[in-house]
Structures are given as C-alpha cells and as structure tokens.
Residue frames as qw, qx, qy, qz and C-alpha x, y, z in Angstrom:
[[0.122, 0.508, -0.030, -0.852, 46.57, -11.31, -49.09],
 [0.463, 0.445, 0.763, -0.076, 43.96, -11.22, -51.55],
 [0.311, 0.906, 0.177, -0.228, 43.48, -8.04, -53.59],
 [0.742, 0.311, 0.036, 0.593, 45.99, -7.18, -56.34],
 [0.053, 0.789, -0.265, 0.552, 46.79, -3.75, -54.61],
 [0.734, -0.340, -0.307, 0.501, 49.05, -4.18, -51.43],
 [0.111, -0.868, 0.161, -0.457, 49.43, -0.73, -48.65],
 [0.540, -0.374, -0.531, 0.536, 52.14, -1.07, -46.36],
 [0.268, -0.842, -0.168, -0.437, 51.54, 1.41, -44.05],
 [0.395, -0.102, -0.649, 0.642, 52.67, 2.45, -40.46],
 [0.173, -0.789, -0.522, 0.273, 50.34, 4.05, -37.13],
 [0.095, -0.845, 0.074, 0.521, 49.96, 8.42, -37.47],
 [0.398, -0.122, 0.582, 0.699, 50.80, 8.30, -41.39],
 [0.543, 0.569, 0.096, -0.611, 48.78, 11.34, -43.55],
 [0.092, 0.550, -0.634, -0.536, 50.59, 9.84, -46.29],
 [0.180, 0.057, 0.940, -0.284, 49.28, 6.34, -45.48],
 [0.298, 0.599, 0.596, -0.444, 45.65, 7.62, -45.20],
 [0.533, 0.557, -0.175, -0.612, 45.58, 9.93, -48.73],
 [0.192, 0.196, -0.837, -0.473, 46.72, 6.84, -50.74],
 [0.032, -0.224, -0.971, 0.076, 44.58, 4.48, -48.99],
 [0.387, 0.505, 0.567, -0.523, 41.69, 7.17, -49.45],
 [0.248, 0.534, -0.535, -0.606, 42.22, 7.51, -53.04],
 [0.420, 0.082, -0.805, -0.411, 41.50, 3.88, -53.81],
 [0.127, 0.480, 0.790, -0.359, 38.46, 3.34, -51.33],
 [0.394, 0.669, -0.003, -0.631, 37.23, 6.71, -53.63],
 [0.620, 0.302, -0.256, -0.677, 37.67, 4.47, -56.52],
 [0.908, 0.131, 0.116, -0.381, 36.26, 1.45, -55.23],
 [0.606, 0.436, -0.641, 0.178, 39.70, -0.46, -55.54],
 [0.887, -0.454, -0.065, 0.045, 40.12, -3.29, -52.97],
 [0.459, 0.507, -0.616, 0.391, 43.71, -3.61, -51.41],
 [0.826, -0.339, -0.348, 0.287, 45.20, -5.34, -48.23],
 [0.045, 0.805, -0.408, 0.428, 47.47, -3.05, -45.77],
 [0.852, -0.063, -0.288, 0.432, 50.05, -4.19, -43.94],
 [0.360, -0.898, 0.206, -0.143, 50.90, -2.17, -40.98],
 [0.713, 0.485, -0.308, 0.402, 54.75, -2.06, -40.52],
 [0.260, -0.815, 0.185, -0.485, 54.87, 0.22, -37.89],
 [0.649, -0.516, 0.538, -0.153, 56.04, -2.76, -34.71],
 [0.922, 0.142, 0.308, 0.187, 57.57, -5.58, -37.46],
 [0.080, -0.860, 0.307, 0.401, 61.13, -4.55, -38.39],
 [0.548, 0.045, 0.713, 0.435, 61.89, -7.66, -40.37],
 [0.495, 0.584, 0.564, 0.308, 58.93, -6.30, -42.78],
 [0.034, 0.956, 0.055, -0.287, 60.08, -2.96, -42.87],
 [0.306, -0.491, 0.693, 0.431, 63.70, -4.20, -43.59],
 [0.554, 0.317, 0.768, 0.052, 62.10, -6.52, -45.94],
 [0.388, 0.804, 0.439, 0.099, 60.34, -3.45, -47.68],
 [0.100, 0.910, -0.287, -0.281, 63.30, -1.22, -48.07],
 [0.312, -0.196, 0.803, 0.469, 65.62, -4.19, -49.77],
 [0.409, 0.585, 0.637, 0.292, 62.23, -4.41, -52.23],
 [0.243, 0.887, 0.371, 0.127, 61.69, -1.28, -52.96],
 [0.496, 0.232, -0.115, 0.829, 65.15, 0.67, -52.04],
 [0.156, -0.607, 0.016, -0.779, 63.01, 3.46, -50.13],
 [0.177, -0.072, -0.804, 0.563, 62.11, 3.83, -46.26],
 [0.225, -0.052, 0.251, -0.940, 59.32, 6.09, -46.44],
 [0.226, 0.385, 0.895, -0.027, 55.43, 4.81, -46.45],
 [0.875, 0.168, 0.388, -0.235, 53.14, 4.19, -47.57],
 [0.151, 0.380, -0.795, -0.448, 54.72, 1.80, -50.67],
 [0.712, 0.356, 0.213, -0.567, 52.19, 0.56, -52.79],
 [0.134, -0.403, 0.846, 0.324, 52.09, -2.24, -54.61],
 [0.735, 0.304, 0.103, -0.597, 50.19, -3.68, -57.75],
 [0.961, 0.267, -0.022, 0.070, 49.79, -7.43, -58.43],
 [0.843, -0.188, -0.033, 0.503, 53.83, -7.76, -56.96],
 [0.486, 0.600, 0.167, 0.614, 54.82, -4.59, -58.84],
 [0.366, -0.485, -0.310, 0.732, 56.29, -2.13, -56.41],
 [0.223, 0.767, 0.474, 0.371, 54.67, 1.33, -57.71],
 [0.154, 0.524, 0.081, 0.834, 55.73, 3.68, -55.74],
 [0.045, 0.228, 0.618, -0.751, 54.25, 6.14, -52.40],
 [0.304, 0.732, 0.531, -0.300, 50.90, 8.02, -52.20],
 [0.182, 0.684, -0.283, -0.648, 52.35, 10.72, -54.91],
 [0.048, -0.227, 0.904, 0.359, 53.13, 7.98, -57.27],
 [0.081, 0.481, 0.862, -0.141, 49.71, 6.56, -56.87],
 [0.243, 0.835, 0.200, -0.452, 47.91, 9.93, -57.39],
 [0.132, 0.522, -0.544, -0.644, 50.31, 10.33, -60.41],
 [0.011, 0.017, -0.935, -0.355, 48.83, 6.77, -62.30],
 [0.221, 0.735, 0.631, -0.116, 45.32, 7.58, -61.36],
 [0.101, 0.769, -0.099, -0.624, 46.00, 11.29, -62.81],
 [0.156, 0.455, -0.691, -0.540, 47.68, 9.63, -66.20],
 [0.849, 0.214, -0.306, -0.375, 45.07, 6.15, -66.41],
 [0.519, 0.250, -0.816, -0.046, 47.89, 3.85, -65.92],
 [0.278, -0.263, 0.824, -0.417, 46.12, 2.98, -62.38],
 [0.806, 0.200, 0.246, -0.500, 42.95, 1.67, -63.91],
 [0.555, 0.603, -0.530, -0.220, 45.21, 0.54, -66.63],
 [0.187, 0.422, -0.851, 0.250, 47.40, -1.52, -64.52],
 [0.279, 0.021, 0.846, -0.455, 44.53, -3.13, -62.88],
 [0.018, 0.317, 0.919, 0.233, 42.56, -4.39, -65.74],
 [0.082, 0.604, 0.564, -0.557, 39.89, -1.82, -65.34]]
C-alpha cells in the first residue's frame, strides 16, 4: 500500500462508497482493502480499531474513524490538516 489514506471496505457498502467518494472529490489518493471474503483481516481490523462496522479509515497508520468521522475532519480542516495539505 502506497497512499497515506487506507479504506477497508466490504462488497454492497453505501457507507464504503460515501467515504471513498468524498476523497476522490478531493483528489486524495488512498488504497482499499476489501474485507468482505478475508476474516483474518476483518478480525485483524476489529482488534485495531475495537469496531466491526466499515468502512474504517485510516491516515498514515492512524485509525480515524468510519465515513461520518471522515466527513467530520473534512467539515473541521483536520483532514487536509492531517495530510499535510
């Protein structure tokens, strides 16, 4: 993975699709990681992040949060913020 924004994701998720159109609208690169048929990484991503639901977003390692969370740091700055923008 290359981009400092990491989407895990899973198949038939609106949630999934508003984060992951939210930072193609501003032109932010990020890697997704479909979860949906790999239970290690799902298990994996509720012992990191303590939640089951998706999408869980992550900046430069930093576990941020779902698509609400994400729409909250682009609403307050800290997403550009947090990515050096």
């Amino acid at each position: 993975m290359n981009a400092d924004v990491v989407v895990y994701t899973t198949d038939y998720c609106p949630y999934c699709t508003r984060a992951k159109s939210l930072l193609d609208k501003r032109g932010i690169a990020y890697d997704e990681v479909d979860i949906s048929a790999d239970p290690a990484k799902r298990a994996w991503l509720v012992e990191t992040t303590g939640k089951r639901t998706v999408p869980q977003v992550f900046i430069k390692g930093e576990p941020v949060g779902g698509s609400d969370e994400l729409h909250a740091l682009d609403r307050s700055g800290e997403l550009a913020k947090k990515l050096g923008r």
